[in-house]
KEVO-13355 format. One line per 3 residues: their letters; for each residue x negated, y, z negated of C-alpha. Coordinates in Angstrom, 3 decimals. Layout:
A = X/Y/Z | ...
REM end
This chain:
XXX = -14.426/-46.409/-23.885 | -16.781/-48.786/-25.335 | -16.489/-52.464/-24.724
XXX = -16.255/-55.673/-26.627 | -19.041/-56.727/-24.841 | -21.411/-53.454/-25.661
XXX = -20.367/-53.552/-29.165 | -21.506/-57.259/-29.453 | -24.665/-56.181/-28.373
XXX = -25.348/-53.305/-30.475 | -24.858/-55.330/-33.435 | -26.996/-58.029/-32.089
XXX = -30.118/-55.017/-31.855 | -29.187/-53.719/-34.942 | -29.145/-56.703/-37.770
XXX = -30.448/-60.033/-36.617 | -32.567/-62.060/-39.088 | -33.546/-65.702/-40.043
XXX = -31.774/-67.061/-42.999 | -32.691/-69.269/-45.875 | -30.138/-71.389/-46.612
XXX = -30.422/-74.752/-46.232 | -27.738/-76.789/-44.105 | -27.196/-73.547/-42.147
XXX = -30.914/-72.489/-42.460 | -31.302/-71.186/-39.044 | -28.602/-69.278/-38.213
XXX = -28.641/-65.678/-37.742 | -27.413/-62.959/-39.670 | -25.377/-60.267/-38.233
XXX = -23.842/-56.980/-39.563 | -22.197/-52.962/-39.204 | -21.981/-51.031/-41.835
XXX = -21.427/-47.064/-42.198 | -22.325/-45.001/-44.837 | -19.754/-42.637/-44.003
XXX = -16.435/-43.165/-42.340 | -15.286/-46.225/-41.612 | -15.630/-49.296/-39.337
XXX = -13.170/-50.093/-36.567 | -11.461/-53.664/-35.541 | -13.211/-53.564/-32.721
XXX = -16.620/-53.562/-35.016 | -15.439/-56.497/-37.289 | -14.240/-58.479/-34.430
XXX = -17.401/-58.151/-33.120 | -19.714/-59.086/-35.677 | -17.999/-62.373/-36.381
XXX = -17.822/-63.314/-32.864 | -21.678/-63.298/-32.924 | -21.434/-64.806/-36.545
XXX = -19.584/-67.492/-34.739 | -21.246/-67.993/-31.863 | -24.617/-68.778/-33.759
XXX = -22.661/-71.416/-36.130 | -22.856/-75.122/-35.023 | -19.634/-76.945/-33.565
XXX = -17.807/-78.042/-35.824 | -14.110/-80.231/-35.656 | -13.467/-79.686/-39.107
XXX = -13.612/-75.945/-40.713 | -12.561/-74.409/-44.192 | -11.994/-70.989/-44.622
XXX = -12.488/-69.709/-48.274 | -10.728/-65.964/-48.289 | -9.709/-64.170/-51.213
XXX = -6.126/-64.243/-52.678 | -3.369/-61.639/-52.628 | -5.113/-59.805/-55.567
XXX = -7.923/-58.460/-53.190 | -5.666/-56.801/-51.025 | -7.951/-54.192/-49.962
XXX = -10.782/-56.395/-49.100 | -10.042/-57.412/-45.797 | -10.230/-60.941/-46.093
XXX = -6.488/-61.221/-44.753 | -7.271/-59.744/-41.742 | -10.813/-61.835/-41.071
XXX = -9.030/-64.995/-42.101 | -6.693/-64.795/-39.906 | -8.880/-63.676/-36.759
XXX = -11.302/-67.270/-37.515 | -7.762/-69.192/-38.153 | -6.602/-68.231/-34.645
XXX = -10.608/-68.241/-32.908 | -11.421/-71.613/-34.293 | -8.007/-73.227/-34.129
XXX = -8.758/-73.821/-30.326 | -10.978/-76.391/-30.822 | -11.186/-77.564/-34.604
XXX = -8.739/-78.689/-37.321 | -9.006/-75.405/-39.790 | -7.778/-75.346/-42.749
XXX = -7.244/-72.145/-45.686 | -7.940/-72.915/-48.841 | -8.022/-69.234/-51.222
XXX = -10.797/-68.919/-53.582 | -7.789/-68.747/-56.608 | -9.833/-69.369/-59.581
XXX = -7.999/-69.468/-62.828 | -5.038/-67.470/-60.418 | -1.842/-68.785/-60.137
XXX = -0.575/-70.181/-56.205 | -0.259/-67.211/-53.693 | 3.563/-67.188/-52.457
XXX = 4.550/-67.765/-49.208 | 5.812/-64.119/-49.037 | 2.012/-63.351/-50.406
XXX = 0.590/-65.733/-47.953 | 2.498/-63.419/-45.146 | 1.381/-60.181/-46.520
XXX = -1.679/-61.015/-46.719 | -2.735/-63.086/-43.619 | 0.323/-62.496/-41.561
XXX = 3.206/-64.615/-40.440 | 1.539/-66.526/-37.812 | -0.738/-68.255/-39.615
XXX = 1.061/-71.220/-40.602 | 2.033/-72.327/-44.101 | 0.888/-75.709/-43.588
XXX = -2.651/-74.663/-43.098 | -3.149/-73.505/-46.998 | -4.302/-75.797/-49.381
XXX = -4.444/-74.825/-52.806 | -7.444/-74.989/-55.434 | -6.492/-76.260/-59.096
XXX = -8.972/-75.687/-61.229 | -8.119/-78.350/-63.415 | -7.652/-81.506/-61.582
XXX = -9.265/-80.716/-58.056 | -12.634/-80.375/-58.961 | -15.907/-82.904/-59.888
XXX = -19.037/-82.301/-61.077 | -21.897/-81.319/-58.988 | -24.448/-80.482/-61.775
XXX = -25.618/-78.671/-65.256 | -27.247/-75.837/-65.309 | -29.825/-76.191/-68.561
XXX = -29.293/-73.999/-71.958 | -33.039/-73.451/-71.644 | -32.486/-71.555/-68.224
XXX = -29.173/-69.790/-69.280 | -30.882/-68.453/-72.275 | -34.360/-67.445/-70.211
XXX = -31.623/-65.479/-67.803 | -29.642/-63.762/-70.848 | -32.511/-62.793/-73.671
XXX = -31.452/-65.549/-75.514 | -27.611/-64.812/-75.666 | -26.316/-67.844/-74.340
XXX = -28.542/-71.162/-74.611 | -25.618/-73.866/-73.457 | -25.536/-75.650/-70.892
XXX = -23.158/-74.473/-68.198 | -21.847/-77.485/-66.019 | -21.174/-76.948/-62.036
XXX = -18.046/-78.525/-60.145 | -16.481/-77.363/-57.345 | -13.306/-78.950/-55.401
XXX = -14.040/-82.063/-54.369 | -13.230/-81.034/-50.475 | -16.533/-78.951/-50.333
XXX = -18.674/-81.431/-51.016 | -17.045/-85.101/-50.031 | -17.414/-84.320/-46.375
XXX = -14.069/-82.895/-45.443 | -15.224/-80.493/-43.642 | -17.823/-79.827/-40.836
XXX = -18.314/-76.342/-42.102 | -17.046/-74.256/-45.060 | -16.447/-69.980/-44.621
XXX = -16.658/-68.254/-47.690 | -14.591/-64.469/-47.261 | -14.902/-61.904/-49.643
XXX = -15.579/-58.529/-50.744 | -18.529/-57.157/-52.501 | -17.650/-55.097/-55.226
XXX = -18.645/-54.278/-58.942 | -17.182/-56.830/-61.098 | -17.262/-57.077/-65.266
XXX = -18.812/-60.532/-64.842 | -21.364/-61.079/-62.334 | -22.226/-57.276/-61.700
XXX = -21.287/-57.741/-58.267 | -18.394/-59.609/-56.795 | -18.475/-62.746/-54.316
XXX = -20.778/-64.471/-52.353 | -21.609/-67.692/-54.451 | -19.553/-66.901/-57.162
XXX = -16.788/-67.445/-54.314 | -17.232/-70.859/-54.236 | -18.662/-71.680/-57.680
XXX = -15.533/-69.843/-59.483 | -13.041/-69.166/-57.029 | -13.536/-73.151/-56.371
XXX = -15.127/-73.858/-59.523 | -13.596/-75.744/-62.428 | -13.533/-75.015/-65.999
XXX = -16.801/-75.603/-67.223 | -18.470/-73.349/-64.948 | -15.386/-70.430/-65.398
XXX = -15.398/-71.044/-69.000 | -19.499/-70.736/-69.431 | -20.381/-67.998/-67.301
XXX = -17.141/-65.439/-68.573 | -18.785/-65.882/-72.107 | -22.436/-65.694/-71.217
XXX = -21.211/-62.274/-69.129 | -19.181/-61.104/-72.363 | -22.487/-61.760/-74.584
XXX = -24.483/-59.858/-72.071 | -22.319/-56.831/-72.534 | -20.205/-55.760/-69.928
XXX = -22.019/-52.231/-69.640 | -25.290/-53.332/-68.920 | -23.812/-56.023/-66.435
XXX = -21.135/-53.890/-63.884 | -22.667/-52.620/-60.732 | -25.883/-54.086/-60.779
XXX = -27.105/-57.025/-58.069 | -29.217/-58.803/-59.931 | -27.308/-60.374/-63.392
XXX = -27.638/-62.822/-65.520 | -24.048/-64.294/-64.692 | -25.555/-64.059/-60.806
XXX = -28.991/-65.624/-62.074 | -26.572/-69.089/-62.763 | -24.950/-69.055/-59.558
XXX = -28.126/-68.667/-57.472 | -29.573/-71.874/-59.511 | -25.974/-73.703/-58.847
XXX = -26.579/-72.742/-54.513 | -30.460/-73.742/-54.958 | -29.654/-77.207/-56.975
XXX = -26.310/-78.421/-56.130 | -25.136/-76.894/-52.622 | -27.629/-77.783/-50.973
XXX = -26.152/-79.882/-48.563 | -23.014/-77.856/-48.131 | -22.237/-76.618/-44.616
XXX = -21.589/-73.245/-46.282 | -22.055/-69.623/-44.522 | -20.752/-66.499/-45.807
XXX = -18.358/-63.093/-44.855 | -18.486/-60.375/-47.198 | -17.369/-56.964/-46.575
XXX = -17.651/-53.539/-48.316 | -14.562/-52.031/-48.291 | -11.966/-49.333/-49.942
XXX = -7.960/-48.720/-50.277 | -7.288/-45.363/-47.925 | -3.428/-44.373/-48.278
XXX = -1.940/-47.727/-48.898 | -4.785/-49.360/-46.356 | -8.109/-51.107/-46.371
XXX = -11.108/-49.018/-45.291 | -13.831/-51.176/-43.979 | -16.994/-49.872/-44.516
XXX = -19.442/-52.700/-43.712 | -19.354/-56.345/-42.466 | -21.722/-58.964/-43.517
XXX = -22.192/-62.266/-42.431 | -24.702/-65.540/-42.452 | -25.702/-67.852/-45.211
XXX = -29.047/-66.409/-46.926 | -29.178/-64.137/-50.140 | -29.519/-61.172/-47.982
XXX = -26.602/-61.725/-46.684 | -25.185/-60.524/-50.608 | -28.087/-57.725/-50.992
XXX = -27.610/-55.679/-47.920 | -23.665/-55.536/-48.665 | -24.571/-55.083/-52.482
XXX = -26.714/-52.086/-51.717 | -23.538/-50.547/-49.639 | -21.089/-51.036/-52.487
XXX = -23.326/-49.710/-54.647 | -23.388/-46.588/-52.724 | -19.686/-46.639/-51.350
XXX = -17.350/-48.155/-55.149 | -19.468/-45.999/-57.853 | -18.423/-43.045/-58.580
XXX = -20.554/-41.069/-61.098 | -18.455/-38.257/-62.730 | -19.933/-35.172/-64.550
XXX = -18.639/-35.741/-67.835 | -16.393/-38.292/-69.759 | -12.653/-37.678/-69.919
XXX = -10.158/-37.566/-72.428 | -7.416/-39.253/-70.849 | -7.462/-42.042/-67.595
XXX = -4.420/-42.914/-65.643 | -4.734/-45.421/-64.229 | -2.305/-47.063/-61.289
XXX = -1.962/-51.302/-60.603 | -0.289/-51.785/-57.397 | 3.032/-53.822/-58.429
XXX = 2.293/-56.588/-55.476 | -0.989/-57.087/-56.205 | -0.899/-57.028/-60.175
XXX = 1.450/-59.230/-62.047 | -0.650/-59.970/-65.178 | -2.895/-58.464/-67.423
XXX = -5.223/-61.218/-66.557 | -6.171/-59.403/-63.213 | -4.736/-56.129/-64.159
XXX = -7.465/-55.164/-66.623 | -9.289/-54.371/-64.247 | -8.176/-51.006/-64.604
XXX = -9.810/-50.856/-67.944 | -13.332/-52.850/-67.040 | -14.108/-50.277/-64.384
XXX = -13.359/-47.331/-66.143 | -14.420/-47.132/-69.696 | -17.833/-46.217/-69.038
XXX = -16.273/-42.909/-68.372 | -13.663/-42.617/-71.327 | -14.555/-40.519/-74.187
XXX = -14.263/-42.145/-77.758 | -10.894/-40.749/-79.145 | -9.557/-41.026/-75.237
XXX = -7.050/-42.849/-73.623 | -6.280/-44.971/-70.929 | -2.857/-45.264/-69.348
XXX = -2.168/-47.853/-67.066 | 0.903/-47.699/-64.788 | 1.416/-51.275/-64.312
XXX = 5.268/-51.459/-62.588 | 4.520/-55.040/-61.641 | 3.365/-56.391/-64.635
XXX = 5.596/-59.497/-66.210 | 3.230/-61.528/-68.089 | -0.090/-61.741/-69.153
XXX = -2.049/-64.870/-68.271 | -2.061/-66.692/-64.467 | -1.185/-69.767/-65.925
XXX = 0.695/-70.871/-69.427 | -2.413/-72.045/-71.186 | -3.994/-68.397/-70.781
XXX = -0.748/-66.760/-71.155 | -0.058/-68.408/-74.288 | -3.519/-67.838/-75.787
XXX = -3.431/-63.895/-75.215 | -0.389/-63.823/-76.497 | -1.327/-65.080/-79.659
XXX = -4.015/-63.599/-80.254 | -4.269/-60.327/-78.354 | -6.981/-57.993/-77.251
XXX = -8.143/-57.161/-80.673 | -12.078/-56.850/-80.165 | -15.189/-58.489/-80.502
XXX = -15.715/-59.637/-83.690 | -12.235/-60.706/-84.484 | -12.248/-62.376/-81.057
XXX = -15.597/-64.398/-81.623 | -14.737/-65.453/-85.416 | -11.399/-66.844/-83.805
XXX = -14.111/-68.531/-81.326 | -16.101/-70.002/-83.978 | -13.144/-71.182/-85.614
XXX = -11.973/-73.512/-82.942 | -8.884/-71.385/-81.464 | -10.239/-72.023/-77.580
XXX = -11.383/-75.594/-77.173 | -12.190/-76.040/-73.849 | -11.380/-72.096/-73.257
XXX = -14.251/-70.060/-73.374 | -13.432/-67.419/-70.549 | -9.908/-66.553/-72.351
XXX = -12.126/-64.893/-75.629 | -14.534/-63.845/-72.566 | -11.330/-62.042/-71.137
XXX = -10.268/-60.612/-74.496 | -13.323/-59.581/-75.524 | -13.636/-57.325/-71.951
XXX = -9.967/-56.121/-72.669 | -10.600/-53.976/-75.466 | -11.875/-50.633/-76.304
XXX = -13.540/-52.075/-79.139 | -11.756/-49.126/-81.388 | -13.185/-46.497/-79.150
XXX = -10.377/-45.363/-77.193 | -6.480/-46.102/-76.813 | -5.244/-48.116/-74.292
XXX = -1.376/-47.628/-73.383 | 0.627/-50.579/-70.987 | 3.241/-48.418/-69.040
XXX = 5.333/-51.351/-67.937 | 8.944/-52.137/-67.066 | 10.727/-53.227/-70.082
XXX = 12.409/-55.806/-68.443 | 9.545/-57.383/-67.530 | 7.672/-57.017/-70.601
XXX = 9.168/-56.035/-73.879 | 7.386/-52.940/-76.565 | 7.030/-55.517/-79.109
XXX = 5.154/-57.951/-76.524 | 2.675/-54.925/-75.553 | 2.313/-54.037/-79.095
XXX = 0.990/-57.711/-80.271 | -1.370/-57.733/-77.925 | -2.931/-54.590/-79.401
XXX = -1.763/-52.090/-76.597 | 0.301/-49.295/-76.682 | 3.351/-49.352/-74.687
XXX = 5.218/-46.843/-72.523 | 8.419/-47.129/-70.123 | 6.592/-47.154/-66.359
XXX = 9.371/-44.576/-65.776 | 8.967/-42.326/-67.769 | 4.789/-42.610/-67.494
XXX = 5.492/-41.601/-63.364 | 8.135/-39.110/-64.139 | 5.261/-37.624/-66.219
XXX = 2.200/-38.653/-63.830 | 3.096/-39.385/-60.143 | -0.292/-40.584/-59.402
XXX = 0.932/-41.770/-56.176 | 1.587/-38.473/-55.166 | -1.641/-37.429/-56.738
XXX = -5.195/-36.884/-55.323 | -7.846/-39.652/-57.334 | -10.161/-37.675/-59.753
XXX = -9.861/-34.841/-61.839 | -6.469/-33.307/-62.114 | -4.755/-30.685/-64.360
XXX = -0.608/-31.294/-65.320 | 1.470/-28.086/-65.636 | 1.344/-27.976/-69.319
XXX = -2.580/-27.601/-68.995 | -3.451/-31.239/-70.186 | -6.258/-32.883/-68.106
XXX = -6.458/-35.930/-66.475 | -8.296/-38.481/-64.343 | -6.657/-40.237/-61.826
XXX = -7.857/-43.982/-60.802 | -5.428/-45.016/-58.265 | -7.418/-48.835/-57.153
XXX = -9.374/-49.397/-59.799 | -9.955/-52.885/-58.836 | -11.995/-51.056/-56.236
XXX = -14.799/-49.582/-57.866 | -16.331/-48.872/-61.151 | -16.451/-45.140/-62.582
XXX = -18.815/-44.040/-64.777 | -21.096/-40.892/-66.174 | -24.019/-39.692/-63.993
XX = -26.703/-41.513/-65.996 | -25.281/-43.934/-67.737
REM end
């Protein structure tokens, strides 16, 4: 029987600080988070509602969620609450932090934000041709930041509507969890990358690759996150930019919200790092031999996003394993034909073939596709099988990529992981398994490592 209004309180007693941002320097920061359970509607609503009423008026708002391949984020359901709040009064407009990602759908657009937000609100972010330069961040601070693994310069841009004045105020929505890039996902890299053009996707995919994936998932603090906070400080200064991140998990087909972040300082990104660090590791006993893992066929149509599956769980494969992912959805492997063409030539084939193909000129203008390939592989240490439909994706197309391929029927005739329980598992015949059934979720690895 608690009430919007008590709620709205609470929250206010519970998280209210100053923040440091600049254009948005004094708003205040608001949050809920649980470290068990769950958060309700009713606690979301609430915390943007005093997000909102802190923020100053503004005519012209853009909100930047997350596109249909972080379905279990939230952001669909936030976006559309602020579409329908701040539509009252203000021209709002959607514009999906996409990335290198292909267009959501309209069908997408529906499933994720739901049918009455109108298509005509979405704009759409091309990373080639919407974007100018904002600023370079210097080889001499890239290398500082990486050990001396990267010393080139990585150059900013961002669409041109974030900084040209378009709108009064800009809402970056997104969810905070371990990435193979930036240790952990979202908050500036929302913006930078998700509405960032090629120089800054290209540099910072290669200067994470260099850095070693390993010592880079899960952690705040990164070198890849050391770049963006120097692109906020230098060249967004004067952005009207505050943020929404949530920690969240996929619970039988639905999101679990955990906890709700929102305002515009660094904070903001710690306090819901520190959750996700506590709520998307897992730490398993002991390495396995096998993996299956399962990529939701409406959220994974490529191996561009689907290898996700195999970033966030080879810290816990055994050398001489394998992973299996059940991909039914897969029919392609880059978001776009440039990237799609590239893997296909060349294939996930490891580091050192992948950088003497680099040195050798094969991606001009490229970088995060070798970035990408270099994440993709096992390096030799374990297999990685591709059960995907056939008649999406051929054997021989799997195979000259450097995968292993399976039918996806006959991989869930064999493992129904969706009738399956995540973790450790045991098939009649005695062979033993771990099941990953969102592994875009979370990162698994050995206690210690």
């Amino acid at each position: 029987g608690i009430t919007h209004e008590a709620v709205q309180e609470a929250v206010r007693k519970q998280y209210r600080k100053q923040g440091e941002s600049y254009m948005l320097k004094n708003i205040a920061e608001f949050s809920a988070q649980t470290e068990s359970g769950e958060l309700s509607s009713h606690q979301a609503v609430a915390v943007l509602d005093c997000m909102l009423e802190g923020l100053p008026k503004a005519g012209r708002i853009l909100l930047v969620p997350p596109d249909i391949t972080r379905c279990y984020s939230y952001g669909g359901v936030i976006t559309s609450y602020l579409y329908h709040r701040l539509s009252r009064d203000a021209k709002v407009r959607i514009m999906p932090a996409v990335g290198t990602h292909r267009a959501m759908s309209r069908e997408e657009q529906i499933r994720f934000f739901g049918e009455d937000v109108p298509e005509e609100v979405f704009l759409y972010h091309d990373w080639r041709k919407d974007t100018v330069p904002v600023g370079t961040v210097p080889g001499a601070y890239c290398g500082r930041v990486s050990g001396g693994r990267y010393t080139s310069d990585i150059g900013a841009e961002v669409n041109r509507c974030v900084v040209d004045g378009s709108f009064d105020l800009i809402l970056s929505i997104g969810q905070v969890v371990p990435h193979e890039v930036i240790g952990m996902s979202n908050y500036t890299k929302n913006i930078l990358v998700g509405l960032g053009g090629r120089p800054m996707i290209n540099g910072t995919h290669m200067l994470g690759a260099l850095c070693n994936l390993e010592t880079i998932m899960g952690n705040t603090d990164t070198p890849v996150r050391a770049v963006f906070d120097y692109g906020e400080e230098h060249f967004l200064r004067d952005v009207p930019l505050a943020y929404i991140l949530t920690v969240a998990s996929e619970q039988e087909g639905r999101t679990a919200l955990h906890g709700i972040f929102t305002g515009a300082s660094r904070q903001v990104y710690e306090h819901a790092a520190a959750l996700a660090k506590r709520r998307c590791i897992t730490q398993v006993e002991r390495r396995a031999k096998k993996v299956v893992a399962y990529l939701e066929p409406e959220e994974f149509s490529t191996t561009w996003v689907g290898n996700k599956a195999i970033y966030r769980t080879r810290m816990m494969i055994e050398d001489g394993g394998e992973l299996l992912v059940i991909a039914p959805g897969i029919k392609g492997f880059g978001e776009n034909p440039e990237v799609d063409g590239l893997i296909r030539r060349y294939g996930y084939k490891g580091t050192p073939y992948t950088m003497e193909l680099m040195e050798n000129g094969a991606f001009p203008g490229s970088a995060m596709v070798p970035a990408h390939m270099i994440h993709s592989s096992s390096e030799g240490r374990f297999t990685i099988t591709y059960a995907v439909n056939p008649e999406y994706v051929s054997q021989d197309e799997i195979g000259r990529i450097g995968y292993e391929f399976m039918d996806v029927k006959d991989a869930l005739a064999r493992y129904p992981v969706l009738e399956m329980e995540d973790g450790w598992q045991e098939m009649e015949d005695g062979e033993e398994i771990y099941v990953v059934k969102a592994p875009a979720l979370g990162l698994w690895r050995v206690m210690g490592a």
